[in-house]
C-alpha positions as a Markdown table, in Angstrom:
| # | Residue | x | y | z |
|---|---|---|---|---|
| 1 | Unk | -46.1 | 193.1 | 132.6 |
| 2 | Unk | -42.8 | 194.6 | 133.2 |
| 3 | Unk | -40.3 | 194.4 | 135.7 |
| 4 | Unk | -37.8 | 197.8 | 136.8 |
| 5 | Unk | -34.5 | 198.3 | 137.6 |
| 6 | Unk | -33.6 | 195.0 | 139.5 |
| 7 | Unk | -33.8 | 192.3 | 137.1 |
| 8 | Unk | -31.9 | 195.0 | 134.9 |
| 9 | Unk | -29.3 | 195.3 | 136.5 |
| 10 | Unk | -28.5 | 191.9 | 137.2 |
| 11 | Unk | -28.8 | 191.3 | 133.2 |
| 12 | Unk | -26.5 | 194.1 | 132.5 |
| 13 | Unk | -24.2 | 192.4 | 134.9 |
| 14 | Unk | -24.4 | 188.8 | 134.0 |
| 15 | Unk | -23.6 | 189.9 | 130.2 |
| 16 | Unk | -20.8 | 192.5 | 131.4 |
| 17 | Unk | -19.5 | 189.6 | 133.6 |
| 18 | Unk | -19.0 | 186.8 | 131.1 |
| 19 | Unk | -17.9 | 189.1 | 128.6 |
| 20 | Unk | -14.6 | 190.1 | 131.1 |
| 21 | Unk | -14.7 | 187.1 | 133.1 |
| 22 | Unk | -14.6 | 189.7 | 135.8 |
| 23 | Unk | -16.7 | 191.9 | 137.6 |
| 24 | Unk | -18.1 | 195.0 | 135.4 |
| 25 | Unk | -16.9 | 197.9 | 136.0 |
| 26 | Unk | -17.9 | 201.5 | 135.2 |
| 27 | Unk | -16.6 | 202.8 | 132.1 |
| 28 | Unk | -17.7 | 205.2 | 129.6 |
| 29 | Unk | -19.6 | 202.8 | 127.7 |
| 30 | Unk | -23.5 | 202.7 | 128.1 |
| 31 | Unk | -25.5 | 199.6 | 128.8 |
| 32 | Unk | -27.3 | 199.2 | 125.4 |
| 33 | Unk | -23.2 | 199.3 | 123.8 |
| 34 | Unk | -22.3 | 196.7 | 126.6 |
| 35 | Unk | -25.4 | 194.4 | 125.6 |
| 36 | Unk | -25.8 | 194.7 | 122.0 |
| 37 | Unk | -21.5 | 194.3 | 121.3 |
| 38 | Unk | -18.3 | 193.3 | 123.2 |
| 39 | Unk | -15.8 | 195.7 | 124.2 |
| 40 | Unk | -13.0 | 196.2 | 121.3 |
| 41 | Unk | -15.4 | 194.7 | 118.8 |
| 42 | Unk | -17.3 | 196.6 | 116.0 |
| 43 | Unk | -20.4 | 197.4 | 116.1 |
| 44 | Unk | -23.2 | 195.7 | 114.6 |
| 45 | Unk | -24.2 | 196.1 | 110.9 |
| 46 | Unk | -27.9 | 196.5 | 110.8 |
| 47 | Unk | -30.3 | 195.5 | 107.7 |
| 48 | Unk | -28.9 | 198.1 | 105.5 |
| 49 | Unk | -25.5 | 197.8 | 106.7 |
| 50 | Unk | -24.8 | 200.6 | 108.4 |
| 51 | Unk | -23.1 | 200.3 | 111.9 |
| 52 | Unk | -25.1 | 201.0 | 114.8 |
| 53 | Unk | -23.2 | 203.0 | 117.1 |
| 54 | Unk | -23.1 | 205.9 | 119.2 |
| 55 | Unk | -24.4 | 208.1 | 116.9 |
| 56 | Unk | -27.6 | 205.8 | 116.1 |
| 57 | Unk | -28.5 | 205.7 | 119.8 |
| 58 | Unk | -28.1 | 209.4 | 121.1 |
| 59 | Unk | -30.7 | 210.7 | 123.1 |
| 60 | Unk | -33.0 | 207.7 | 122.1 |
| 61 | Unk | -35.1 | 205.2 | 123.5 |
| 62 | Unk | -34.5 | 202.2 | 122.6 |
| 63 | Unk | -36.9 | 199.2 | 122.6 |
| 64 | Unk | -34.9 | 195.7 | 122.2 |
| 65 | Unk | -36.3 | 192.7 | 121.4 |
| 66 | Unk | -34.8 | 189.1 | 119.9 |
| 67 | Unk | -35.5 | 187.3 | 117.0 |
| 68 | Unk | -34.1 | 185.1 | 114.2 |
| 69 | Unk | -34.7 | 184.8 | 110.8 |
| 70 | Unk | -35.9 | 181.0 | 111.1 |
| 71 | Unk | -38.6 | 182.1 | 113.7 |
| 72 | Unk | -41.6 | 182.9 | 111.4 |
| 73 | Unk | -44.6 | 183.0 | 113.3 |
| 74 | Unk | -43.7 | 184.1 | 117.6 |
| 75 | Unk | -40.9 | 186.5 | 115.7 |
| 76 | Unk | -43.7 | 188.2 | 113.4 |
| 77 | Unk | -45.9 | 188.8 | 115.5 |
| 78 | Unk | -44.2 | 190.2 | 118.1 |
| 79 | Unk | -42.1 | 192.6 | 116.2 |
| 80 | Unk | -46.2 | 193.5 | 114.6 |
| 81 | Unk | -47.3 | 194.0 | 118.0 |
| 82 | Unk | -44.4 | 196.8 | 118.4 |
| 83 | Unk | -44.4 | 198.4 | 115.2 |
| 84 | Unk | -48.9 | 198.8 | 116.6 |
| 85 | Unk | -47.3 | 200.4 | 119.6 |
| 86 | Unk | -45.4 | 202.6 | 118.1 |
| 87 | Unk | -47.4 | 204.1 | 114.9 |
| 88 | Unk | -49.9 | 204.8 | 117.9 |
| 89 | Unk | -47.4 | 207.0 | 119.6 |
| 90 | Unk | -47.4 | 211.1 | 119.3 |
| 91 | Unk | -45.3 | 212.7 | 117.1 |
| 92 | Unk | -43.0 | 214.0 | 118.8 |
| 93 | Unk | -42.3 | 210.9 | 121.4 |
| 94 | Unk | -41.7 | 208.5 | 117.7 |
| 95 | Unk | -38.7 | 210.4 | 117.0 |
| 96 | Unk | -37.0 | 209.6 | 119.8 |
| 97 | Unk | -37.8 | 205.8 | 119.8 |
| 98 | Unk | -35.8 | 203.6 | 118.1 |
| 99 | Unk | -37.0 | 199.7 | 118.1 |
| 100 | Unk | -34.3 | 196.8 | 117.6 |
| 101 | Unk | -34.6 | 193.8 | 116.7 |
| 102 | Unk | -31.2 | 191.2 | 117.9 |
| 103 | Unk | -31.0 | 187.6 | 115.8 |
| 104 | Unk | -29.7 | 185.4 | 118.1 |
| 105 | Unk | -28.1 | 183.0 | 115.0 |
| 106 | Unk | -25.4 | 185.2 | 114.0 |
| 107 | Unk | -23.7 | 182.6 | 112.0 |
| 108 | Unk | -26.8 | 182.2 | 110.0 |
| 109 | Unk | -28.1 | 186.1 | 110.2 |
| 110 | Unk | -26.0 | 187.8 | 108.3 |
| 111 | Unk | -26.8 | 191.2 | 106.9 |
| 112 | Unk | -28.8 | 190.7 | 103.6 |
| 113 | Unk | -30.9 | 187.6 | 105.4 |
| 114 | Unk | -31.5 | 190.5 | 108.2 |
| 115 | Unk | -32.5 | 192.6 | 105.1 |
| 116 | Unk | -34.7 | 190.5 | 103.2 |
| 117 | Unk | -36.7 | 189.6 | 106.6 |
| 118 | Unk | -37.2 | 193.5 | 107.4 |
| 119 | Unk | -38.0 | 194.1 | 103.8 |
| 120 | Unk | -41.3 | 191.6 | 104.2 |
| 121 | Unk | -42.1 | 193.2 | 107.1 |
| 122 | Unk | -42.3 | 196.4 | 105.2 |
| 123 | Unk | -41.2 | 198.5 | 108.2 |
| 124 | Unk | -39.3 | 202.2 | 108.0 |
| 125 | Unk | -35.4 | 201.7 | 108.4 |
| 126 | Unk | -35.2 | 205.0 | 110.0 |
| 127 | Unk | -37.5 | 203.2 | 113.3 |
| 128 | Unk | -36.5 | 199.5 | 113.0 |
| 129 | Unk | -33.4 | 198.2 | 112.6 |
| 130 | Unk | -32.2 | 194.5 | 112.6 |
| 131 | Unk | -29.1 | 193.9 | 114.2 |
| 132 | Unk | -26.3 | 191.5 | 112.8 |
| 133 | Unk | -24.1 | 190.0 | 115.7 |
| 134 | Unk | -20.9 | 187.9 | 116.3 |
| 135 | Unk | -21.2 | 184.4 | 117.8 |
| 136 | Unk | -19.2 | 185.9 | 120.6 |
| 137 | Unk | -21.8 | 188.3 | 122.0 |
| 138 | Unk | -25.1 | 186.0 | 121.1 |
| 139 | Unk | -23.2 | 183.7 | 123.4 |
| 140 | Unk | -23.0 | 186.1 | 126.3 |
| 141 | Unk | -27.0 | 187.6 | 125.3 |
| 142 | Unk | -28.3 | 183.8 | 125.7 |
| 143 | Unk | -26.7 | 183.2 | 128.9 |
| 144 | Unk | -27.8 | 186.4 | 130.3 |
| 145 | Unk | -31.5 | 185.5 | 128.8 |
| 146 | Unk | -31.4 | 181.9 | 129.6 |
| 147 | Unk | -32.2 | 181.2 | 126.3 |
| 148 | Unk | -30.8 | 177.7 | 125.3 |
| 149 | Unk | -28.7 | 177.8 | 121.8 |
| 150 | Unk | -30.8 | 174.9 | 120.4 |
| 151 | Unk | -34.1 | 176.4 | 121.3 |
| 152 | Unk | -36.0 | 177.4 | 117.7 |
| 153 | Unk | -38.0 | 179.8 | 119.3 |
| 154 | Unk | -36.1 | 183.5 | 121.3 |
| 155 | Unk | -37.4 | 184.4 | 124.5 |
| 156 | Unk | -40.1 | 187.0 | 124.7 |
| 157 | Unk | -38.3 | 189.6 | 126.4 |
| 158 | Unk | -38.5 | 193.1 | 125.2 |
| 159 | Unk | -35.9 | 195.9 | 126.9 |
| 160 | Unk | -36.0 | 199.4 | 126.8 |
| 161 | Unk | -33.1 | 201.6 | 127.1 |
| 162 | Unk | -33.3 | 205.4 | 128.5 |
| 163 | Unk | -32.5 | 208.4 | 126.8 |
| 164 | Unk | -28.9 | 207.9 | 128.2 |
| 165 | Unk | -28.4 | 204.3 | 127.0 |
| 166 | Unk | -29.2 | 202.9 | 130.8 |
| 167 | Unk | -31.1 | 199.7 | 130.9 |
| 168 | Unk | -34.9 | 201.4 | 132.6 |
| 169 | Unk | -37.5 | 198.2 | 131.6 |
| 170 | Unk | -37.8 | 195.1 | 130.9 |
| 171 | Unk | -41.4 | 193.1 | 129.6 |
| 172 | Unk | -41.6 | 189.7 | 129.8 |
| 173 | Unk | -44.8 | 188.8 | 128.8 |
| 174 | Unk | -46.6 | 187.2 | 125.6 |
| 175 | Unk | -48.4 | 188.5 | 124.1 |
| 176 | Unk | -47.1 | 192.0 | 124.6 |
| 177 | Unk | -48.6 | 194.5 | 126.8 |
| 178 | Unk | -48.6 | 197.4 | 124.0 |
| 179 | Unk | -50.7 | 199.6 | 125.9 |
| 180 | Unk | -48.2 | 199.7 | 129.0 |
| 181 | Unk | -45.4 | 200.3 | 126.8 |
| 182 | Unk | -46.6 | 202.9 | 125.1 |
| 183 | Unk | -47.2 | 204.9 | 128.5 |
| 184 | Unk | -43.8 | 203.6 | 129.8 |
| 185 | Unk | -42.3 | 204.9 | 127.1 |
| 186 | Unk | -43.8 | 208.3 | 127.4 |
| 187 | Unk | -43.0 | 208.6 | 131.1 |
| 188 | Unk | -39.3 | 207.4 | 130.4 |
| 189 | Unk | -39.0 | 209.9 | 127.8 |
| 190 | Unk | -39.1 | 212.6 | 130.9 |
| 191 | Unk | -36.0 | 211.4 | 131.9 |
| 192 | Unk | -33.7 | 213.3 | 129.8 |
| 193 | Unk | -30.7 | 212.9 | 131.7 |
| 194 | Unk | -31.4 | 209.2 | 132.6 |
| 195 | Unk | -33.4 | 207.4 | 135.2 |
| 196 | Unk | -31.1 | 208.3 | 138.2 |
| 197 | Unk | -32.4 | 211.9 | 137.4 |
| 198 | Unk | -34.5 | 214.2 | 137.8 |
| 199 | Unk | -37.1 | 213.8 | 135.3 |
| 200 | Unk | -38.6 | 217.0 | 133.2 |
| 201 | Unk | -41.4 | 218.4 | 134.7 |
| 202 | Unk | -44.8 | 217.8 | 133.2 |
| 203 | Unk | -46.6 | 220.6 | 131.4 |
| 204 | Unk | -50.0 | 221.4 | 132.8 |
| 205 | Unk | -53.3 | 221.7 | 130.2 |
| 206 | Unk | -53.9 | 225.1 | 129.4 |
């Protein structure tokens, strides 16, 4: 199942909110940077720790999901049931999708405990990246997922993030609806300029 723009926007809001303590306000940043890091911090180091900024998320989709180390089993499988998704995607659409995975432990999480979870998983750095974070912005990421800090288990939700870093999806259900993402994905991926945009026109079968 997934649900558009208007539980987006009130999650990019709630996080933007509670990270200002004031309304948001539009800026130059995207909402995938306003989500994954606070204004004036770094950005996060992923599993091979590298930073994940701007450079990492041009042009991209990005599928976001939540995890931490601790959570074997939900965690596993769901990150399983994405990495399915996308090795059955066309050529073409693969490299422009990017799937990320957020710990919500940060003090725990650090980079080589990010690293040696990815490394069991056995899945290609250049796709899927796990994201370090500060206590700071897990705060904000909980709130904004009603996720309680004590909770052993991270919520379900997967994102997706247009080619312009705008929040476009968001799937709440377990287990995931692969099959829906995959065609969601390839529709998004028509919108090069972003969702409030005229998407590329489809070519017709020969």
């Amino acid at each position: 199942m997934s649900v558009r723009f208007p539980f987006i926007a009130g999650l990019v809001c709630a996080c933007l909110t509670m990270a200002s303590g004031q309304a948001a306000s539009p800026g130059p940043r995207s909402d995938i940077e306003s989500f994954l890091w606070s204004e004036g911090a770094p950005a996060p180091r992923d599993q091979t720790g590298g930073a994940f900024g701007r450079a990492r998320l041009a042009d991209r989709l990005t599928v976001v999901n939540f995890i931490t180390t601790d959570c074997a089993i939900p965690c596993v499988v769901r990150i399983r049931d994405l990495a399915k998704t996308f090795a059955a995607l066309p050529e073409p659409l693969k490299a422009r999708v990017t799937i990320v995975s957020v710990t919500l432990a940060p003090e725990r999480d650090d980079v080589a405990r990010l690293r040696s979870f990815a490394e069991g998983l056995g899945l290609d750095a250049a796709h899927f990246l796990f994201l370090a974070s500060d206590p700071a912005t897990a705060t904000r990421q909980r709130a904004a997922l009603r996720y309680a800090a004590d909770n052993p288990e991270p919520p379900a939700t997967v994102l997706v993030f247009d080619r312009t870093g705008q929040f476009a999806m968001n799937y709440g259900a377990d287990p995931l609806d692969g099959e829906r993402l995959a065609r969601d994905l390839a529709e998004l991926d028509r919108f090069e300029n972003g969702v409030g945009h005229p998407p590329r026109q489809a070519t017709a079968p020969p």
